[in-house]
N, C-alpha and C positions, 0 to 999 in steps of 0.2 A: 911269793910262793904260797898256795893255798895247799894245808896238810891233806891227806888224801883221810876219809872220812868225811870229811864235810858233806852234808847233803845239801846245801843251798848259800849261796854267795847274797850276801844282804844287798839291804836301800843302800847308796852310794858309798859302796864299801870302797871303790877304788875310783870314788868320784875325780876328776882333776890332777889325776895322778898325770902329770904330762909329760914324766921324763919314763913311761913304764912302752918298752917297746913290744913285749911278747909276753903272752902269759901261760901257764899250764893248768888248764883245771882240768882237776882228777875225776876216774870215775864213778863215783860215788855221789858225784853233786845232781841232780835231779829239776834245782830249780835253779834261775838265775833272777834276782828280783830288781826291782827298776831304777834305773840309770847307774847300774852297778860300775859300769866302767863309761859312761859317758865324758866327755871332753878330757879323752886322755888321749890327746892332740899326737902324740910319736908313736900311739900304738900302730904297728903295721898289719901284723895277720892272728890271726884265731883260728880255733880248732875246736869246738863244740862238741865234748864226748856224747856218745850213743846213749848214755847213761839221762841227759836232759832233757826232758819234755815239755818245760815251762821257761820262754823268756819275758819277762815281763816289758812293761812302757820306755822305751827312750835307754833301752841299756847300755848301745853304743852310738847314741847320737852325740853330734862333734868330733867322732872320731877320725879327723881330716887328713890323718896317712894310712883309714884303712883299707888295704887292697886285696887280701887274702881273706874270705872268710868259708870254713866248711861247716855245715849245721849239722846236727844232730841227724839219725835217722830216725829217729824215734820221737820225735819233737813234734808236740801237737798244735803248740801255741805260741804265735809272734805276734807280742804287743805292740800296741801302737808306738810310731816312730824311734823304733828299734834303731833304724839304721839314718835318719833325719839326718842332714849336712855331716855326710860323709863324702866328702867331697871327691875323693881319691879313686873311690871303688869303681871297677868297673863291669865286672861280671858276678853274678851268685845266681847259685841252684838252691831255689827250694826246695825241700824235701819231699816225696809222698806220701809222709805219714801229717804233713800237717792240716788243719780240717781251716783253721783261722789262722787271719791276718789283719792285723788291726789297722788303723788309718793313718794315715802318713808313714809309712815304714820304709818309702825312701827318696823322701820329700827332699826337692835340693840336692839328692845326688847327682852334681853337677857331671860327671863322669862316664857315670852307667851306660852301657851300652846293651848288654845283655842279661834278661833276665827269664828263668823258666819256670813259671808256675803250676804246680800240682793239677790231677786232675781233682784232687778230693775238695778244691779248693770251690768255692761258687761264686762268690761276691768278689770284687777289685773295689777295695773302702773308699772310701773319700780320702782325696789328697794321695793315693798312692803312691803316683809319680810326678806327683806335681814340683816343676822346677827341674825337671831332668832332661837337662839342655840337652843333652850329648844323644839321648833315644832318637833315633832315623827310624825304626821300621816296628809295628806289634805286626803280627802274624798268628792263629788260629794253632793247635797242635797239628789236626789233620793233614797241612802242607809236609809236618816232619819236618823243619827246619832250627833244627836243636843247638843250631853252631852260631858264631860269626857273631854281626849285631845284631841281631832280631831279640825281641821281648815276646815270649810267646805264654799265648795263652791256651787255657785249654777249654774245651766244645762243651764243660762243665759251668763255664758263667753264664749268670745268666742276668746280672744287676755290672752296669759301670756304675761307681758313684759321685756325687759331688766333689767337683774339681779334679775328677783323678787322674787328667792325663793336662791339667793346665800349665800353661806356659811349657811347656816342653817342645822349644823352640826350632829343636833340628829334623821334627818329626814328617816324614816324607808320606808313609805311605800306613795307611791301617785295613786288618783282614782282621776284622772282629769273629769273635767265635761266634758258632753256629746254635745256638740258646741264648743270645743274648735278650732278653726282655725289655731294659730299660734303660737310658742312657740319661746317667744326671744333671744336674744343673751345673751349666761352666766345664762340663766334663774333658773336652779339647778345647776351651777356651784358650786363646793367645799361643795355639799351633799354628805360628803365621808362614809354616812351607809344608805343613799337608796338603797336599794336591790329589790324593786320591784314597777315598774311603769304603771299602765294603763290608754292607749291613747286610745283617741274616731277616727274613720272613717273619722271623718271632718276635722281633721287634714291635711293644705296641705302646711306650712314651721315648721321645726326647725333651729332655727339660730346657728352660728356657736359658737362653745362652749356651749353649753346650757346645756352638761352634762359633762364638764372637769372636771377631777379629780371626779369620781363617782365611783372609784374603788369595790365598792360593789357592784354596778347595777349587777344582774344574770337573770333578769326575768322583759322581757316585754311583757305587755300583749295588744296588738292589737284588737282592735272590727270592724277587716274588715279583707281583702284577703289580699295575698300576692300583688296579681297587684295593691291594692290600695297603700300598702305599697312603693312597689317604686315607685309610683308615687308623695309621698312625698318630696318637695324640704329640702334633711336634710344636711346643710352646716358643712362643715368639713375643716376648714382651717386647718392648721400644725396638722391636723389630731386632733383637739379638743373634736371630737365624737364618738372617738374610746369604750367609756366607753357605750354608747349606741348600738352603733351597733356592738358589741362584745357578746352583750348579747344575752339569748335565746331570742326566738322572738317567739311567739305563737299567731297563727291569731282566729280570733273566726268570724269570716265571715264566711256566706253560699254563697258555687262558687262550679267550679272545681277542686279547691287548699283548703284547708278547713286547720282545726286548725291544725298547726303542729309548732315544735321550729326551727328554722332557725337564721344562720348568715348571715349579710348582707351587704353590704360597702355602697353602697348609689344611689341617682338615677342613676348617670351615670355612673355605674359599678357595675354589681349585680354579685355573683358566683354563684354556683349549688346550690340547694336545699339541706340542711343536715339537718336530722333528729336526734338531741341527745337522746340517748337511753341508758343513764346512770347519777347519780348524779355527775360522775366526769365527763363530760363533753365530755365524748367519741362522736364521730361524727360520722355518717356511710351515706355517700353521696348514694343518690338514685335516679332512673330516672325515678320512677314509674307516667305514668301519670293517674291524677285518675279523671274521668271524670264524676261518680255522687256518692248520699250520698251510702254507703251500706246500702242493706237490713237488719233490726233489728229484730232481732229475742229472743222473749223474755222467758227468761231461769231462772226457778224457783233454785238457788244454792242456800247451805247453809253456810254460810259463819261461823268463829269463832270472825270473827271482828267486832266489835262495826260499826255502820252507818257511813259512815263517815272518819272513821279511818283507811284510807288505807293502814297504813305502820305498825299497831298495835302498834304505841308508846304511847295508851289513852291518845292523844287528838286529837284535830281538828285544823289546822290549813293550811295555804297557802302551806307547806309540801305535804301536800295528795290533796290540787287543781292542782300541778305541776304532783302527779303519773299520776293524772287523765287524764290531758291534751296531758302529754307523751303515754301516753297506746294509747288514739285516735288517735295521729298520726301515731304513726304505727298499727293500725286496718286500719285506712284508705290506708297505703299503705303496704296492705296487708300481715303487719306482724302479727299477731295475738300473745299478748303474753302468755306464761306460768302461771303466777301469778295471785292469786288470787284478782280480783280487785272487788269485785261484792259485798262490802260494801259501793263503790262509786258512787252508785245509790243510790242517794239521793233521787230523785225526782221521784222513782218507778215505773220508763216506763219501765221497762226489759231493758235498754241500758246505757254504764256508757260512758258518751260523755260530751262535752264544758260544753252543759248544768248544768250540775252536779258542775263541776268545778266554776261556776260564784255563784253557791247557797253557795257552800264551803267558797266562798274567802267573800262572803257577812256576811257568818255565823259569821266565824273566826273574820270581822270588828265587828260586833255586840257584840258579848263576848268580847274580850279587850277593849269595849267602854264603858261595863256597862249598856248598854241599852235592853240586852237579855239574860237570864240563864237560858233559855229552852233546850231541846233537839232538836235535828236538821230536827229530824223527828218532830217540831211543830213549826219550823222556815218556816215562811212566807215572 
């Protein structure tokens, strides 16, 4: 029991307390100082009065029954690896009002599934999530996907850093925020079932290793041109970045060069231009230069495919964003395909282009999140 009057809970005041299940602090305390309650193994939940603004380093790491935790509203400051092997935990909301986040804060949370981070917030430290087996999906604020498992970030970062999403082994899919700058050294390193990653335009380093051992990467998705693309400083010592630039590469940038899949080695050595033009990764190098968008011309077809459902397996998913994206690059360089793709106008202009492709893979986030079970003709 801590008297009410106290303004600050010391250094390892309840360090190893390991038979302490629940606690009450009053509100009056303001600060909580570092590893106050660390490896007090049977703690289950917490409740952080509004009164707290300061938690310091490692306060509740080892806390490995804790599942419940609410923070302060008022809370400005989370120390580094606050919350480190917490093994239990699986959801928390950070607050709004806090500005930092120190590194590693929830390192080893073998658990976590969901986490939403402030917009006030800028940087994701090094090690944030590093070791968090159980993370499948980050996701961008601007989808509004607040629920379910997604980790979401918000269009205010603009630095990943060193290691902070490494080894987080069940990570499927990432929607980086839309200011992101720079992506650190090892930052998805040992993500060995990410398979699909989209990078913002602002984008101008990735460090070396940042996608080692990523062996499932196939599909990155770029929101700019080709020329921004290599203009990106993407480090590749002993060739650590092979897992990313091995991958399709499809730009969604309006230029000369528009959305097409490409391999590419790095700024200071690019090859030709290949168009993939098949799921097994067949490559057909082209020189076409295309120097503006083609005329659309819009063509009443009737289709026997569901909206949506490009490849007719009834459903919807990142699948039929990829036919999508493939068919435009080569319309654009003036292959025009065969197949019937004219259920991937989603968005009902007579044209099945990027656009379509960005609603799909938004749609696709929204159903497995749980926040949309409409039809996609009433997805907004």
């Amino acid at each position: 029991m801590i008297e009410d009057g106290i303004t600050s809970i010391g250094y390892n005041f309840f360090n190893g307390c390991t038979n302490l299940t629940s606690i009450k602090i009053p509100e009056s305390v303001t600060k909580i100082f570092s590893t106050a309650f660390s490896d007090c193994t049977s703690l289950e939940s917490v409740t952080i009065p509004n009164s707290v603004v300061f938690i310091d380093d490692n306060v509740f790491s080892g806390c490995t029954n804790l599942t419940d935790v609410t923070l302060s509203n008022k809370l400005t400051t989370i120390g580094f690896c606050v919350f480190k092997n917490c093994t239990s935990l699986k959801e928390i909301k950070v607050p709004d009002s806090v500005t930092s986040i120190g590194c590693g804060v929830f390192e080893y949370c073998t658990s976590l599934l969901s986490v939403r981070i402030p917009e006030s917030v800028t940087t994701i430290s090094d090690d944030t999530f590093k070791g968090c087996s159980s993370l499948e999906y980050i996701t961008n604020a601007s989808l509004n996907l607040e629920t379910g498992k997604y980790t979401t970030l918000p269009d205010t970062i603009t630095s990943i850093g060193f290691e902070a999403f490494k080894n987080c082994t069940n990570l499927k899919d990432a929607f980086l925020p839309d200011a992101v700058e720079s992506i650190g050294f090892g930052a998805f390193s040992g993500c060995t079932n990410l398979s699909r990653i989209s990078i913002p335009n602002t984008l101008n380093s990735i460090g070396s290793a940042a996608f080692e051992n990523c062996e499932s990467l196939k599909d990155v998705y770029y929101n700019g041109t080709k020329e921004e693309w290599k203009n990106i400083n993407i480090g590749n010592t002993q060739d650590l970045n092979d897992s990313l630039l091995n991958a399709n590469i499809y730009f969604w940038g309006n230029s000369e060069e528009t959305t097409e899949p490409t391999t590419s080695t790095s700024k200071a050595e690019t090859t030709s231009t290949k168009v993939t033009t098949t799921t097994e990764k067949t490559e057909i190098t082209t020189t076409s230069t295309i120097k503006t968008e083609p005329t659309t011309t819009t063509t009443n077809i009737t289709s026997t495919k569901s909206l949506g459902d490009i490849n007719g397996d009834e459903k919807i998913d990142s699948k039929d964003a990829v036919i999508v994206l493939k068919s435009y690059a080569e319309k654009l360089a003036g292959n025009e395909t065969k197949d019937d793709i004219s259920a991937g106008d989603v968005n009902g202009d007579g044209s099945v282009d990027s656009k379509d492709a960005v609603i799909i893979l938004k749609y696709y986030a929204s159903i497995i999140a749980g926040v949309f079970t409409g039809k996609i003709s009433e997805f907004k």
